[in-house]
N, C-alpha and C positions, 0 to 999 in steps of 0.2 A: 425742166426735168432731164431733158437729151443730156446739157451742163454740166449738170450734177454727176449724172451717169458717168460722162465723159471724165469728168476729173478723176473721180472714183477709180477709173479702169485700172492706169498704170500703177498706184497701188497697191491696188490686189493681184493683178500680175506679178511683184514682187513680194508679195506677202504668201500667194501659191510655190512660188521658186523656192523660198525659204522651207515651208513644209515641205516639198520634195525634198530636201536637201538633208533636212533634218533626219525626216523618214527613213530615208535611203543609204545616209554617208556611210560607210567603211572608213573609220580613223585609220593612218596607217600607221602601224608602229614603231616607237622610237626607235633610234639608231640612224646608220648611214641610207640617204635615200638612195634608189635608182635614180641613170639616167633622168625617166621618164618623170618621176616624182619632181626634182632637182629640176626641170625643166617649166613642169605646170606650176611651180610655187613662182618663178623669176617669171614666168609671163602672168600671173594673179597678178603679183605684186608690181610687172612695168604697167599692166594696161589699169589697176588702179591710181595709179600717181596718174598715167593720162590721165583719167575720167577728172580727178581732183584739178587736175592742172588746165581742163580744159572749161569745166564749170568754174574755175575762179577767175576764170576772162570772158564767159557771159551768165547772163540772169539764170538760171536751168528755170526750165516750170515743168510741175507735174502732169500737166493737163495733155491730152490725147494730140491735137491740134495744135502745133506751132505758135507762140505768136510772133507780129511785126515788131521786129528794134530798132532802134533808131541810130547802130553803124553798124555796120560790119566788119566781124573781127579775124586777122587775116597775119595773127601773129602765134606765138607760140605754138601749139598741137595741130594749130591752123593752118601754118606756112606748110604744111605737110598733107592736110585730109582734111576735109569739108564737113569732116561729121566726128571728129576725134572722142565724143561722149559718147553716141550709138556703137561706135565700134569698140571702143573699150569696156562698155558694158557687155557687151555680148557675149565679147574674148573673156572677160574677168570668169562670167557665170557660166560658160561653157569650161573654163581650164579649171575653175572649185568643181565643176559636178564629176571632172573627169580625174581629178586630184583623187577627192574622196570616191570616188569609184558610186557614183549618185547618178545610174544610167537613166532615171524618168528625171531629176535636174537638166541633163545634157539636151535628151529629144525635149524635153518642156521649152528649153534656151531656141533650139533650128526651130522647131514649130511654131511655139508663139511667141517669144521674146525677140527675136529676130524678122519675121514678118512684119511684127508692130511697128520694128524701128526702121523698116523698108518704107511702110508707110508714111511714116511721119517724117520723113529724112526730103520723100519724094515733094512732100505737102509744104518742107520747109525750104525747099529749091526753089520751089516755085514763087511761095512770097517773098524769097530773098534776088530773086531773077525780078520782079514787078517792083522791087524799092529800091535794089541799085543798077538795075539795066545792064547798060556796055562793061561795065568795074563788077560784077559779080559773073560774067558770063568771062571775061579774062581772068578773075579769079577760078573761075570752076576750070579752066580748061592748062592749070597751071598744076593741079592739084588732085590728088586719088576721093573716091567716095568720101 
């Protein structure tokens, strides 16, 4: 039952994001963007190609919990950040809520989409510190979150 729950969660975290977003967007209208505008669309758009770029060099799983893999990957979005999916997720739905001017999207992303993936970031260090020891502890101390 806990499992089930468990899988379900991150889901519906994204599924509540999405109705915020909906609810709330301000399209902005065509023509020349601001600065500001011109700014949130090129960080949407870098930290999606991360998230994509960093999910096609490991398994992603939906589930709340981490699980064990059997290497560790320490290239692409990697050689840089330790968590290059958690953090371009966050960036992405943080720069769409503040894009579309979607203020309950933005505090939904700091409050619980970002927490979540504090958690699980913390949950995933730790089984990837207990499955490659002395080589994940020189990786982590090479590299930002």
């Amino acid at each position: 039952m806990r499992q089930t729950f468990l899988s379900l969660l991150l889901p519906l975290i994204y599924i509540v994001f999405i109705i915020l977003l909906l609810k709330n967007a301000q399209i902005p209208k065509l023509g020349y963007p601001t600065l500001k505008q011109f700014a949130l669309v090129n960080l949407s758009i870098i930290s999606a190609i991360v998230f994509i770029w960093a999910n096609f060099l490991v398994k992603p799983t939906l589930q709340l919990k981490p699980k064990k893999t059997p290497h560790l990957v320490i290239t692409g979005p990697y050689r840089f950040i330790r968590h290059p999916s958690y953090t371009s997720l966050i960036v992405f739905c943080a720069s769409v809520s503040l894009l579309l001017k979607a203020k309950p999207g933005f505090w939904y992303t700091l409050i619980v989409i970002t927490p979540i993936y504090l958690i699980r970031a913390i949950w995933e260090e730790k089984i990837l510190s207990e499955n490659f020891g002395k080589k994940y502890e020189t990786y982590r101390k090479k590299t930002l979150f």
